[in-house]
C-alpha positions as CSV (number, residue, x, y, z in Angstrom):
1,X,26.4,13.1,-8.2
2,X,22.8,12.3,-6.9
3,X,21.0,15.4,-5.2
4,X,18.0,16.5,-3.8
5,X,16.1,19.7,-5.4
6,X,16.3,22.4,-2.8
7,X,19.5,21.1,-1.1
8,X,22.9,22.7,-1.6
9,X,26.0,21.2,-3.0
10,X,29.8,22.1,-3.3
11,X,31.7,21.5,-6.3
12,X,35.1,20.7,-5.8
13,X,37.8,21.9,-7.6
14,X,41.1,22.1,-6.3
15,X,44.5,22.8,-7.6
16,X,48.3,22.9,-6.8
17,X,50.9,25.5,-8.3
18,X,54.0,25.3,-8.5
19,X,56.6,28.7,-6.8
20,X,57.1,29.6,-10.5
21,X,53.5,29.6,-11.4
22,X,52.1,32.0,-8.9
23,X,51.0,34.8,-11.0
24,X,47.6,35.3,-12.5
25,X,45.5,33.1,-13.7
26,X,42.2,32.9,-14.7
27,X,39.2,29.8,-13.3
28,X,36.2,29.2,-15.1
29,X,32.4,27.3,-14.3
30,X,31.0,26.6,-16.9
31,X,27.1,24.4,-17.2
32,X,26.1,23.4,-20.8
33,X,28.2,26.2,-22.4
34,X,26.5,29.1,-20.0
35,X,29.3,30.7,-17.9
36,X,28.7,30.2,-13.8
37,X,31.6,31.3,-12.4
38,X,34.5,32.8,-12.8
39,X,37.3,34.5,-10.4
40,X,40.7,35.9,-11.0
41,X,42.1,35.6,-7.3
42,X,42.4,31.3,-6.4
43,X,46.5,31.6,-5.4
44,X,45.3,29.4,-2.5
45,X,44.9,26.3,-4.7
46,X,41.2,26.2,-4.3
47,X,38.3,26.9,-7.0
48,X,35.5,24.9,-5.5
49,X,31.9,26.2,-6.5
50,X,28.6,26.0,-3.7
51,X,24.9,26.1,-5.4
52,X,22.0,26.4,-2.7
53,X,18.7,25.8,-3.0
54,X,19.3,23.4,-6.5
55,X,16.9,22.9,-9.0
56,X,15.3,20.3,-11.0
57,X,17.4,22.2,-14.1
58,X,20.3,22.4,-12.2
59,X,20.9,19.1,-13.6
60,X,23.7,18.8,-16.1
61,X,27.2,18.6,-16.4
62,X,29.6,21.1,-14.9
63,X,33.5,22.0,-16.1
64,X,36.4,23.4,-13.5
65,X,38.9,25.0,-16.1
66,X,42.6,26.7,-14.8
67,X,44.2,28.4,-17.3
68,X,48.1,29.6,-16.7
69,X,50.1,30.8,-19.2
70,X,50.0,28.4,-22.0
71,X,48.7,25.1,-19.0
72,X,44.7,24.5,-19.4
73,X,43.5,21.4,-16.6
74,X,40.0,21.1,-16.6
75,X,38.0,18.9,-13.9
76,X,34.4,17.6,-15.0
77,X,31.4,17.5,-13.0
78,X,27.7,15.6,-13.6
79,X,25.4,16.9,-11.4
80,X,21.8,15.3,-11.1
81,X,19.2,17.0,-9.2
82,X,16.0,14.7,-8.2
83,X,13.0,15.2,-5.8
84,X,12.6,13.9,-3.1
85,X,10.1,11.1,-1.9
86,X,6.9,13.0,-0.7
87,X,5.2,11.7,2.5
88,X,3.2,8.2,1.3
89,X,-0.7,7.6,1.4
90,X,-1.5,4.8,3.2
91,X,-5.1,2.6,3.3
92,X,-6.6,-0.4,2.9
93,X,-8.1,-1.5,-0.4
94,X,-11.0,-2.9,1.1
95,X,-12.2,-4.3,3.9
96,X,-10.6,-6.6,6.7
97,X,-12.3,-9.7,7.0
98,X,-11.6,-13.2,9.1
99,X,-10.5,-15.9,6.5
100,X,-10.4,-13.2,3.7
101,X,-7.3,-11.5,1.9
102,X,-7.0,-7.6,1.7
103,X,-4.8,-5.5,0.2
104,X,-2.8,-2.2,1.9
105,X,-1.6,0.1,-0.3
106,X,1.2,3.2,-0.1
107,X,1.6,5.8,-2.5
108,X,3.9,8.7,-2.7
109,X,3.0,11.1,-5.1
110,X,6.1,13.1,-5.6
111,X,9.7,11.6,-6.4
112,X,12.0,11.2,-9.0
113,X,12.5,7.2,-9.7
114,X,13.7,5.0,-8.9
115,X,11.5,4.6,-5.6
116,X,11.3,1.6,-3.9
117,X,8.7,0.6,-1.2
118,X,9.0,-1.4,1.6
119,X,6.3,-2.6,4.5
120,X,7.6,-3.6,7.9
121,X,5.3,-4.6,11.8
122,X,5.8,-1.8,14.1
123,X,3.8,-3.5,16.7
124,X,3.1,-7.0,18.0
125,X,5.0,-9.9,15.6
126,X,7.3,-7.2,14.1
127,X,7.9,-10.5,11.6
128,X,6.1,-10.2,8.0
129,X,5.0,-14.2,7.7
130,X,5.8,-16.1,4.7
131,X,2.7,-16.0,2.9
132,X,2.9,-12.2,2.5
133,X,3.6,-10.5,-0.8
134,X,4.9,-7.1,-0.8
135,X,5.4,-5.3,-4.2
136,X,8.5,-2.7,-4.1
137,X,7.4,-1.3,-7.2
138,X,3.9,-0.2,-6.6
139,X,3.8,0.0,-3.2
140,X,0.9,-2.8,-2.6
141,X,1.2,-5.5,0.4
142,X,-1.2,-8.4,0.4
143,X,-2.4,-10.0,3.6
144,X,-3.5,-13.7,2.9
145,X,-6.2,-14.9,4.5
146,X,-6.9,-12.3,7.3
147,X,-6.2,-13.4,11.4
148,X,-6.5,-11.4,14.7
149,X,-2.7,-11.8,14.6
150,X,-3.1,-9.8,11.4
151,X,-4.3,-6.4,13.4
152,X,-1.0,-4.8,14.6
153,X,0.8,-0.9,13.0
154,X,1.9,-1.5,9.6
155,X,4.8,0.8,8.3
156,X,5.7,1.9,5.3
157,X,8.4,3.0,3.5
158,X,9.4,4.9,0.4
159,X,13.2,5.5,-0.6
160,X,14.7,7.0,-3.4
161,X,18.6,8.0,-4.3
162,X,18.3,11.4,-2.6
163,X,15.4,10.7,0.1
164,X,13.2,8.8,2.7
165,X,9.7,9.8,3.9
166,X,7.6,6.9,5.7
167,X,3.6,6.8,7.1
168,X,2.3,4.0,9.7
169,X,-1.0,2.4,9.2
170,X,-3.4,0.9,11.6
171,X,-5.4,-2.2,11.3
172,X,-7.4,-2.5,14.5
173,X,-10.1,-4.6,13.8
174,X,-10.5,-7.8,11.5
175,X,-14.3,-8.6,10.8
176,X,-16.1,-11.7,10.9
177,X,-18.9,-11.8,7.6
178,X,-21.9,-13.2,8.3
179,X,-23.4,-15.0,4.9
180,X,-26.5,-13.7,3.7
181,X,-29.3,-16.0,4.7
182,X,-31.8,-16.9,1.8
183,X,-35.3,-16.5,2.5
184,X,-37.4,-20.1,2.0
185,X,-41.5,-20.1,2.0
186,X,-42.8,-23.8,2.3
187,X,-46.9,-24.0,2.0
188,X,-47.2,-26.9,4.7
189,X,-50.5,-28.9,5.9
190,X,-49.6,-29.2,9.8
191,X,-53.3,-30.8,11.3
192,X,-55.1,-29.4,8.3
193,X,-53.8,-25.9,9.3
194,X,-52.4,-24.2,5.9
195,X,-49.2,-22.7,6.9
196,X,-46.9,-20.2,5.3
197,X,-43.3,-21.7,6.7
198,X,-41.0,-18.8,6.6
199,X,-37.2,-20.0,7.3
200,X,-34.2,-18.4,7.2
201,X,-31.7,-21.3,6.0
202,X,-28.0,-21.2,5.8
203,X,-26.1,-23.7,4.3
204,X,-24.7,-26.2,6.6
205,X,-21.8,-26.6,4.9
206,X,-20.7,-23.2,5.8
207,X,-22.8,-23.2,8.7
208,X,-23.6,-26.9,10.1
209,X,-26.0,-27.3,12.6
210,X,-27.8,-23.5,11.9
211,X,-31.2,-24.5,11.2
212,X,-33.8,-24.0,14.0
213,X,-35.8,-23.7,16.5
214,X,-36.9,-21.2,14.4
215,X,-40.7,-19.3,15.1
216,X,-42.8,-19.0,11.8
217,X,-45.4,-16.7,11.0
218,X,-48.4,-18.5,9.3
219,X,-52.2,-16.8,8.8
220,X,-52.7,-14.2,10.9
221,X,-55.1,-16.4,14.2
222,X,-52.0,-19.3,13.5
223,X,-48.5,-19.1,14.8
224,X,-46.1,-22.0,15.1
225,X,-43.2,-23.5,16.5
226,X,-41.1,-25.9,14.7
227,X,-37.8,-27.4,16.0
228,X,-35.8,-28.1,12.7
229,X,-34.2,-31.1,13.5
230,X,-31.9,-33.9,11.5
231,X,-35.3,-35.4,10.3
232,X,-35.7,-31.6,8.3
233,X,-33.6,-30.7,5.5
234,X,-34.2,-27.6,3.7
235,X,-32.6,-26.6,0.6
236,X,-33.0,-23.1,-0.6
237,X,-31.5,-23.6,-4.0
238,X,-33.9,-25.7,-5.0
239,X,-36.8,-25.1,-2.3
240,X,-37.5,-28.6,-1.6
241,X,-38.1,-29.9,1.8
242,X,-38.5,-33.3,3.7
243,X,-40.4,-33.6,7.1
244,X,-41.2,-35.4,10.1
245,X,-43.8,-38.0,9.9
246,X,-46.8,-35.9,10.7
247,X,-46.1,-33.7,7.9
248,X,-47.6,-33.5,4.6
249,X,-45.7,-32.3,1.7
250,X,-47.9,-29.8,-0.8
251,X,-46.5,-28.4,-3.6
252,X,-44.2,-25.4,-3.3
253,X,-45.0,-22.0,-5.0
């Protein structure tokens, strides 16, 4: 018999005697050899034994004996005390992102195993999706590629053979991440002005279509505005740049 530490339990032991048996007898408890109970007055049939507030060493096996005269019937008890599930941690590894996956994690700290964990919607879809992987063991769920549909109460739940204990999470917001933009100087020759072209360039695959207008500091009595168009392509990776006709192309530093 599974119990929780702290909880109480009855150990039944029961017995029927027959009209020419009714005079004394003696009932024993006995755990691991070390007497726990015994009582001379049972003519009613019953011996059953009640332990409150059980403990971790509680554990172990327990033995009902009736003795009578030259009769000896003994009853056999295991007993196995456990603690219970403490109330889970819940968070998220990480940060919730648009487009990226994240990890929410649940830990109880207190319990005898086996535990096993389990996430479930408490608000909007209630559904898990499909592409979801929730780990019973460790108590990890993985969101794949984040959604707005994604920011609902998560709950989760710990069980074990003597107890439950659960703790609901919120994810409110998901976050769009902006890319780092890399930082491009061009030395340009724009009407024999000498120009320090500052951009701030984004790739356009990730980003198409990010480039300009764009203002760009140059010496400090020169300022200019340059509409980055499809005749402009600016590579930051390998700073080169080609321009519009009335551009001239100087060498890079």
């Amino acid at each position: 018999m599974d119990m929780a530490r702290d909880s109480s339990f009855t150990h039944n032991c029961e017995f029927f005697l027959d009209s020419e048996n009714l005079g004394h007898m003696d009932i024993e408890w006995n755990i691991l050899h070390r007497v726990y109970f015994t009582s001379p007055e049972h003519q009613n049939g019953i011996a059953s034994l009640t332990i409150t507030d059980l403990k971790l060493t509680d554990s172990g096996t327990y033995q009902c004996k009736v003795k009578k005269l030259r009769e000896i019937v003994i009853k056999n008890f295991i007993l196995s005390v456990m603690e219970r599930p403490s109330m889970p941690v819940c968070y998220m590894d990480g940060e919730a992102v648009a487009g990226e996956d994240l990890r929410l994690r649940c830990r109880s700290s207190q319990g005898t195993p086996p535990m096993d964990y389990r996430w479930s919607k408490t608000s909007g879809n209630q559904k898990l999706p499909h592409t979801v992987f929730a780990d019973t063991i460790e108590g990890d769920l993985y969101l794949d590629k984040m959604t707005e549909s994604d920011t609902v109460t998560y709950l989760c739940t710990v069980l074990s053979l003597v107890g439950i204990e659960e703790r609901e999470l919120i994810l409110s917001k998901v976050s769009v991440r902006v890319k780092t933009p890399f930082l491009c100087m061009c030395l340009l020759n724009l009407k024999n002005v000498m120009i320090y072209l500052w951009n701030l360039c984004v790739s356009q695959k990730e980003n198409p279509g990010a480039y300009g207008p764009i203002e760009h500091g140059a010496t400090p009595h020169v300022e200019a505005k340059v509409s980055i168009s499809k005749n402009v392509l600016v590579s930051c990776k390998r700073i080169t740049v080609k321009f519009k006709p009335n551009f001239s192309r100087l060498p890079l530093n």
